[in-house]
Structure formats: C-alpha cells, structure tokens
C-alpha distance (Angstrom), angle and dihedral (degrees) to the residues before:
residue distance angle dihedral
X1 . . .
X2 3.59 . .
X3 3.69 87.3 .
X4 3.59 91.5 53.9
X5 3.94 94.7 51.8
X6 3.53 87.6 56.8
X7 3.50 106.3 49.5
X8 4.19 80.1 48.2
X9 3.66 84.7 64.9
X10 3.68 100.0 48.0
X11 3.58 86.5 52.2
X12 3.66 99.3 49.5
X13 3.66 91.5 49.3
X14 4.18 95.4 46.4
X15 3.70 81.3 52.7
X16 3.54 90.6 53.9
X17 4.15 92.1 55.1
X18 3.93 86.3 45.7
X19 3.78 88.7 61.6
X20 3.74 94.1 42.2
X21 3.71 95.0 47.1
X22 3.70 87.9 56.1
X23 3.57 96.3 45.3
X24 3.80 85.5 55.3
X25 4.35 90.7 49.5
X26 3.44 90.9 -109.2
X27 3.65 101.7 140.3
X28 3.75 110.1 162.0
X29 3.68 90.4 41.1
X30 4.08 93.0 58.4
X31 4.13 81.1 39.1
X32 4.12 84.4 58.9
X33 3.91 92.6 43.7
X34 4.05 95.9 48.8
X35 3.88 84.7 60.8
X36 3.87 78.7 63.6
X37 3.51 95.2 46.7
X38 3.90 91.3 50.6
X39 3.92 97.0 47.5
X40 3.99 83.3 45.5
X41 4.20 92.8 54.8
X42 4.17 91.4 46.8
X43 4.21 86.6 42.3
X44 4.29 81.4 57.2
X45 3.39 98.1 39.6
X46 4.31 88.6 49.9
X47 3.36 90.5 42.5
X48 3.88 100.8 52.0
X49 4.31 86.8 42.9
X50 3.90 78.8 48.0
X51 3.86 88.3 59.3
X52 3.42 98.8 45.6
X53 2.98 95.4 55.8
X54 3.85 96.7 52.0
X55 3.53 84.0 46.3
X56 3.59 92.3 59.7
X57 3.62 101.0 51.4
X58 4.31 94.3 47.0
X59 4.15 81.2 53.3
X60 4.04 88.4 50.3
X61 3.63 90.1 47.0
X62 3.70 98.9 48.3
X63 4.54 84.6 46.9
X64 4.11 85.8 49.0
X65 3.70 80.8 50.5
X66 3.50 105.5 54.6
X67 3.58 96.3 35.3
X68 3.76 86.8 54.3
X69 4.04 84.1 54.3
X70 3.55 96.5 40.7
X71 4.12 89.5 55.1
X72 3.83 87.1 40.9
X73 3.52 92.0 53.8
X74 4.25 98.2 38.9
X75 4.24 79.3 52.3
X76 3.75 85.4 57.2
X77 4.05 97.1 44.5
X78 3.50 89.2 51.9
X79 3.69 94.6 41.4
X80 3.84 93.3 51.5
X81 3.77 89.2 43.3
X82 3.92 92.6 66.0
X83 3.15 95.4 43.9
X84 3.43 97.2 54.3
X85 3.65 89.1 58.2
X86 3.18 93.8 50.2
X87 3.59 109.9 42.2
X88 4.32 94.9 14.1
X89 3.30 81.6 -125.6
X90 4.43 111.5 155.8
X91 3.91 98.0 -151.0
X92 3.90 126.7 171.9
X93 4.20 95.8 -89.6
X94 3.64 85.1 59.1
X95 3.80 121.3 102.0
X96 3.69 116.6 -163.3
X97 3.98 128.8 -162.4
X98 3.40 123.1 -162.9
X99 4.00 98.1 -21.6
X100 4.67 85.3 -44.4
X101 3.43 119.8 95.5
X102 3.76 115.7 -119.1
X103 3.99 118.2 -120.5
X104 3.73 111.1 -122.7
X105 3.90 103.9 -112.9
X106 3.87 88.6 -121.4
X107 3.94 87.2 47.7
X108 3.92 94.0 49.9
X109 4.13 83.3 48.8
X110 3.72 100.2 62.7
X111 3.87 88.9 36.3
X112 3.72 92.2 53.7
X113 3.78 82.4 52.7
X114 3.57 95.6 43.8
X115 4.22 82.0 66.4
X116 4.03 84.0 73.7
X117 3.93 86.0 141.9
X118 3.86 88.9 69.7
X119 3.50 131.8 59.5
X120 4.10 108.6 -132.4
X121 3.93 107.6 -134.5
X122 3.67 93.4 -165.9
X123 4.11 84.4 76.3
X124 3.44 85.7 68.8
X125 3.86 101.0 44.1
X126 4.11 129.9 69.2
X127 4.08 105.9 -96.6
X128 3.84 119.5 -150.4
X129 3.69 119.7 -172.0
X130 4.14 110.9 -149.3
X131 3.31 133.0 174.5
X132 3.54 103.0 -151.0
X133 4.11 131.7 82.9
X134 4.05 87.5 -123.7
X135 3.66 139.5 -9.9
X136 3.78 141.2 113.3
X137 3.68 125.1 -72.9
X138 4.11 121.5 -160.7
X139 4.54 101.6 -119.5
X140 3.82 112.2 -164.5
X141 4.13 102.5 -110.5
X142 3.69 127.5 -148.3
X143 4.20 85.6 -119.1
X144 3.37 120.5 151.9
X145 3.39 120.4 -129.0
X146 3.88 137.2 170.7
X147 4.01 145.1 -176.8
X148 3.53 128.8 -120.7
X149 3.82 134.8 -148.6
X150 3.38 117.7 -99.6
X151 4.21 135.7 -168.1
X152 3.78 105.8 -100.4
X153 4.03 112.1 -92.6
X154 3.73 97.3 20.3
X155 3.44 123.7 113.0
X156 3.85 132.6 -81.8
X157 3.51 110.2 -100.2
X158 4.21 112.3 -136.1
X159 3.82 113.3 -98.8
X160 3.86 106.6 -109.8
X161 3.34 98.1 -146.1
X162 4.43 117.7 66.7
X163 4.02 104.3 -148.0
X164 4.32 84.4 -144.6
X165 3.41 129.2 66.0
X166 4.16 112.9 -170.9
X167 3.21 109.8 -123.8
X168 4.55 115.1 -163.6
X169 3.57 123.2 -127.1
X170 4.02 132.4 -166.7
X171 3.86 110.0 -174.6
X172 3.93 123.5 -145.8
X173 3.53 134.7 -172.3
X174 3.15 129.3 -120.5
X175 3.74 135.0 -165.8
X176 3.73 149.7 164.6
X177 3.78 139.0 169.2
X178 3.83 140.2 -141.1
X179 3.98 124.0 -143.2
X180 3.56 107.0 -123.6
X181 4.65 111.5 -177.3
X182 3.48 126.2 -126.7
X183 3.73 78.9 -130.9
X184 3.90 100.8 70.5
X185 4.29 85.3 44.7
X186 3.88 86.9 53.3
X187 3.91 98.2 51.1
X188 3.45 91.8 44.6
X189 3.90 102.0 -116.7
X190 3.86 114.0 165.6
X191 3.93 100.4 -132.6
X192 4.10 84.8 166.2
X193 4.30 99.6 102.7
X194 4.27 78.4 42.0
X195 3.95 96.2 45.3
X196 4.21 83.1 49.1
X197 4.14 90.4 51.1
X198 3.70 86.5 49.1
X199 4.10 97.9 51.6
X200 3.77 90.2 48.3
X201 3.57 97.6 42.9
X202 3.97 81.8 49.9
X203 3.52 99.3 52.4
X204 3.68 95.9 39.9
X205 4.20 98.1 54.8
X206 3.92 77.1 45.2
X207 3.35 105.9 51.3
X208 4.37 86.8 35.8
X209 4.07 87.0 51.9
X210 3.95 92.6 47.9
X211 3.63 83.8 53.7
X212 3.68 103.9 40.5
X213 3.81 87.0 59.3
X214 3.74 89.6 62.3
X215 3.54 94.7 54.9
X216 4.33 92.3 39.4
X217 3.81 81.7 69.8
X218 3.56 97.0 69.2
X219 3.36 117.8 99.2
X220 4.02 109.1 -112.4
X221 4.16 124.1 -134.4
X222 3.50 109.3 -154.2
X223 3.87 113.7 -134.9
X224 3.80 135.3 162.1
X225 4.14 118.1 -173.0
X226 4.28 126.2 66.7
X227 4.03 83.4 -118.0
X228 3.79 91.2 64.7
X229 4.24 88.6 41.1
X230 3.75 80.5 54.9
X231 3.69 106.3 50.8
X232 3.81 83.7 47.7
X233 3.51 87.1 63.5
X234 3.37 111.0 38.7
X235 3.87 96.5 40.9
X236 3.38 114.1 18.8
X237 4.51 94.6 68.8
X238 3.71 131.6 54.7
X239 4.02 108.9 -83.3
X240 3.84 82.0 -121.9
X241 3.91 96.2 58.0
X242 3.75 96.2 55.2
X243 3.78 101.1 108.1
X244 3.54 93.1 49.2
X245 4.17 93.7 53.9
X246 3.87 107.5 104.2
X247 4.09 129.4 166.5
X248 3.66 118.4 -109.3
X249 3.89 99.5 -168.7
X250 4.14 137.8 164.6
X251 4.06 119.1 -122.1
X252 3.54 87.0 -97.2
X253 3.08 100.1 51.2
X254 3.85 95.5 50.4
X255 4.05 88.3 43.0
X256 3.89 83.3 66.6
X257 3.31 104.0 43.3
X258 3.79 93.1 40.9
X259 4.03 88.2 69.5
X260 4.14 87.2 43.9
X261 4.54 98.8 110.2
X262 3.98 119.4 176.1
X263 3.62 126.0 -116.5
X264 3.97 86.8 -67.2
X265 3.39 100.8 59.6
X266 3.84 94.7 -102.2
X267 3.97 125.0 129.7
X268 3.63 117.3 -103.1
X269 3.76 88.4 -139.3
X270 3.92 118.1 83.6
X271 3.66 137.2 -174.9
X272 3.81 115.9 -95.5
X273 3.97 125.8 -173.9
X274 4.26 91.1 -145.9
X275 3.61 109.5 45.4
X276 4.04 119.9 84.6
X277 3.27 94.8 -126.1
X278 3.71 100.6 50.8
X279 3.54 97.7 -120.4
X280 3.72 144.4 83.1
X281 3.91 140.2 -163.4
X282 4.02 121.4 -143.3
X283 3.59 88.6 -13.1
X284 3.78 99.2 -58.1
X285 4.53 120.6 111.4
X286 3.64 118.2 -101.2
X287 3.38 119.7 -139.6
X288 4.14 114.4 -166.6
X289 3.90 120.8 -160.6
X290 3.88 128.4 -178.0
X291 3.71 113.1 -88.1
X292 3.79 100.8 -112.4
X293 3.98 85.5 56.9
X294 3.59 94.5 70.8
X295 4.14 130.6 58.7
X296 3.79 87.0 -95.3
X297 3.72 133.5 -12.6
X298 4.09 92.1 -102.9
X299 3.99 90.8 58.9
X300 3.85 130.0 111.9
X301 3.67 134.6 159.9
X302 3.72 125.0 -158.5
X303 3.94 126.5 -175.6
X304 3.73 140.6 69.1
X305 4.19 108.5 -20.7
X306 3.76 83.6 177.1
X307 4.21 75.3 77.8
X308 4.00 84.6 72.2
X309 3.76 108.8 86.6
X310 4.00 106.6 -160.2
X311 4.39 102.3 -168.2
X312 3.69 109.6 -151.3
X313 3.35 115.6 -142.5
X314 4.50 106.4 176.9
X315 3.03 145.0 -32.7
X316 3.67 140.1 -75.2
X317 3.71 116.4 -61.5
X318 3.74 129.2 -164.8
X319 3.82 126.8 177.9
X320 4.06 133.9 179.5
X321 3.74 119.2 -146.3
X322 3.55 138.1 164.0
X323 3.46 128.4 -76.7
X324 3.55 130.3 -151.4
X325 4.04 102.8 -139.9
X326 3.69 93.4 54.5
X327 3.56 109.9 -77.3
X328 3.71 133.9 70.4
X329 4.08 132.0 -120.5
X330 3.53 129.6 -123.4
X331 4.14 104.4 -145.1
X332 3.86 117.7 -158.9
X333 3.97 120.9 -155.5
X334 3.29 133.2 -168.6
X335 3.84 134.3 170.1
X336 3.87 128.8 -146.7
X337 3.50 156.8 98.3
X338 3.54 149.9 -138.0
X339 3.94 138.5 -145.4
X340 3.49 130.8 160.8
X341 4.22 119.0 -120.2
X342 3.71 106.8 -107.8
X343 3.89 138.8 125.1
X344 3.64 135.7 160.1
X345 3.55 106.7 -59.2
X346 3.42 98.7 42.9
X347 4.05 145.2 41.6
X348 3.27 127.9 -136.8
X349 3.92 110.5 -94.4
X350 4.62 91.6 -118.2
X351 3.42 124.3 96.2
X352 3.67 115.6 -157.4
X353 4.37 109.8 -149.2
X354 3.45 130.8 -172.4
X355 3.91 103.0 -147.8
X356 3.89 115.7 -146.6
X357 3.82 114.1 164.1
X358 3.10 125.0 -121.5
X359 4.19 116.0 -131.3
X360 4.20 105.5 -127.0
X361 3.89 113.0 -110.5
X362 3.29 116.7 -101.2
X363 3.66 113.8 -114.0
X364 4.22 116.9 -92.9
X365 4.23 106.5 -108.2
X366 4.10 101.4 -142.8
X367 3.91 111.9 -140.1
C-alpha cells in the first residue's frame, strides 16, 4: 500500500505540471506529460490488483495454518481421550467438565457410529442445542398463514398466523457406569475400542428411550388391515407433510405386515434405498425396532418425527472412579430432554397404532 500512496503522489504532482504547462500555452508539452499521467493511473491500478493479490495469499496461508493447527490439535484430543481410557491418565488434550472428561466432538462421532447395532432415533427427530437447564425455545410450526390485499399506502396489516410455536424444556442428567477389574488393567488388555462401543451404545438406548417416551404418550388407535394403514396416511396429515411421514414399527409388527399383498397378489412392502430397514410401505420409509423398544410389541407410529424436539444440553461426559471390588467404573453422563411440538390449536403431526391383524374372510359358499 505504501507503493500505492506513492505512485498517488507522483500522479498528483504530474497533474499539477499538466495544469501549469497549460496555463503557460504550452500545449504539446502538457500533451507529452498526460502520457505520464496515464501510464501513472494503470501503474496504480496494477499495483493495488498487485496487492490484493498478495494480500490474498498471506490470508490463505494464515487459514492453511490454522486449519493445520486445528487438525493437529483435534489429533491430540482424540489421542489424549484414548488414552485416558485406557491408562486414566488426565493429560493436557483432555478437557474435563465438572470432575468428567468431555468427548472430543469428532471422538463422540465415530463412537456414536461404533453403536451400529442400534438405530439412533434422534436422526429422525428435530435437535436443539441450549445452553440453559430450562427455558423455552421458538420450533418452526406447520401454521398456516396468509396475506391479504390491502388499499395502496395503508398500512400492513399483522399476519395472523406466528410460523413458531415455543415449545418448554427442563433438562436432566442422566448417568450410568460400567465395572471395569483391576484384573484386565494388570494383564494389559486394551478394553479402549470396547469401552467406545459401550458409551455409544449407552447414549444411543438413552437418547432412543428419552424419545420413545414422547411418542408412548400418544394415545394409540388400534387397527388391523393395509386399507386402514392407508387412510391413515393419506388423510389423517397435512397434504404438505407427506414426504416427511415415515413408519416407526416393532419386528412384529413389520413380520405382519410383511406377509400383507394387494388385490394382485403383490406385497404391500417395497424396497426403498433411504429407510434403515430397506423397505417402505405406500411410498413412505420403514423403520423396524426390537419389540421390547416400543410400548408393546403390536405398536407403530407413522408421521412427522421431525415433531419430536430432542434439547441438547452438553456433551458427552465420561469419568473413572474407584471401585470397591477391585476394579474401577467408567460413568457416562449426558444431559437432555425431549418434548413433542404441540399446543392448543394444533396436534402433533404422529399417530401412535396398535396393529392387530385382521384374519381374511372366508369366501361366501352360494346355495
């Protein structure tokens, strides 16, 4: 830039002789001097592209830089983190929390995924980080709301209908420990990739259970053919909701509906590229959890999970203490809670159905 200024002043001062060349008559002398006044103003504007450009590559050089540090230094959380359950070790890349030491996000990633036994309900559901123990937080609601006309110049009437309904919150902790022996530290076994499984498996059924008892609230319609699944479907959710409506079903559940076929002898149940289990029914995802995971093994729930709000309090916490029959236990905290978005006016978008089969008719026998 300094460069810049300085050419500036050349130019002002050539400038300065054109004027006083042409004050004097001297035409073809100021002629020869505004040649120097043009090469000057393309010299300034190359030299300020110049600088940019300079400029640009010290700011992509300091960005390389700190993303270089901020892998170095996620390497080193993650690093520290294992071997703190292995060895119980608190070492600089750990961060603690109230007495636990704090997953590293990346860390509580792969050991999320490490749970690949359990399907993670909070996928399904709208998450809300807060920072507070309890509160309200403003959820996006499927409200509808429209303008009206208006004389030219007058004022904007208020839109009657709020696009966010708050929704409370009152977040719990809750924790749990595994045993690990003195024995297994002794003889050198490596329970770390284990101790992972075990967290996200933990948090997981949690966060699934914390859910679950959301939806268990609902009151449940008992119904038993694919005509009465389909009427569900098709009338019972805003037209504008459809392609968010998935199935949420127990193995029983999908065991009966998996031998339902239509009137030409097809099954109702397709394959679908999105949905865990593979499959889908009238178009929408299936989802399939064990039996004991739902209110009873004949329940399903189809509609909009994105309904569930699941507030996020922190992060994953992990502590080692003593234990008295020679050994220690890692505990695992985590704080949250869940509540579904509904108010007065409107219910929540999730039907909860208790499926009981109905046995075909028998054909009539004409006399």
């Amino acid at each position: 830039m300094d460069k810049v200024m300085e050419l500036r002043q050349l130019l002002a001062s050539t400038k300065e002789e054109v004027r006083g060349l042409l004050a004097e008559n001297k035409v073809t002398d100021a002629e020869s001097k505004m040649k120097e006044v043009r090469s000057l103003e393309k010299k300034i504007e190359l030299q300020i592209e110049l600088d940019k450009e300079e400029e640009r590559q010290v700011q992509a050089k300091m960005e390389t830089e700190k993303r270089t540090v901020k892998g170095e230094n996620k390497v080193e959380e993650r690093a520290a983190f294992d071997k703190f359950l292995e060895t119980r070790e608190i070492t600089d890349g750990v961060k603690l929390d109230s007495g636990f030491a704090v997953v590293p996000e990346e860390t509580k990633t792969e050991i999320i995924e490490l749970a690949d036994e359990v399907f993670r309900l909070k996928d399904l559901v709208t998450v809300k980080k807060v920072k507070n123990a309890s509160g309200k937080q403003p959820v996006r609601t499927t409200a509808k709301a429209k303008l009206h006309s208006v004389d030219e110049l007058a004022k904007s009437p208020e839109i009657a209908v709020t696009p966010f309904t708050e929704v409370s919150y009152d977040v719990v902790t809750k924790r749990g420990y595994i045993p690990v022996s003195e024995e297994l530290k002794e003889d050198g076994v490596n329970v770390v990739s284990d101790l992972k499984q075990y967290i996200g498996e933990t948090v997981v059924n949690t966060e699934n259970d914390d859910i679950m008892t959301v939806l268990k609230s609902l009151t449940a319609k008992t119904i038993g053919t694919a005509d009465e699944i389909k009427d569900i479907v098709n009338t019972n959710f805003p037209v504008g909701r459809s392609k968010n409506i998935k199935f949420l079903m127990s193995q029983t559940v999908y065991n009966a509906i998996d031998k339902l076929k239509d009137g030409n002898g097809r099954y109702l149940l397709q394959d679908s590229i999105s949905a865990a289990s593979g499959k889908m029914l009238f178009g929408k995802d299936v989802i399939v959890l064990n039996d004991d995971e739902l209110p009873t093994k004949n329940t399903m729930f189809v509609g909009d999970f994105k309904e569930i709000v699941y507030f996020d309090r922190s992060q994953v916490q992990v502590q080692w203490t003593n234990y008295l029959h020679y050994g220690e236990c890692l505990g695992v905290a985590i704080r949250n809670d869940v509540k579904k978005i509904e108010d007065d006016n409107k219910k929540v978008n999730i039907k909860k159905i208790t499926f009981s089969p109905k046995e075909p008719e028998a054909p009539g026998v004409e006399g």
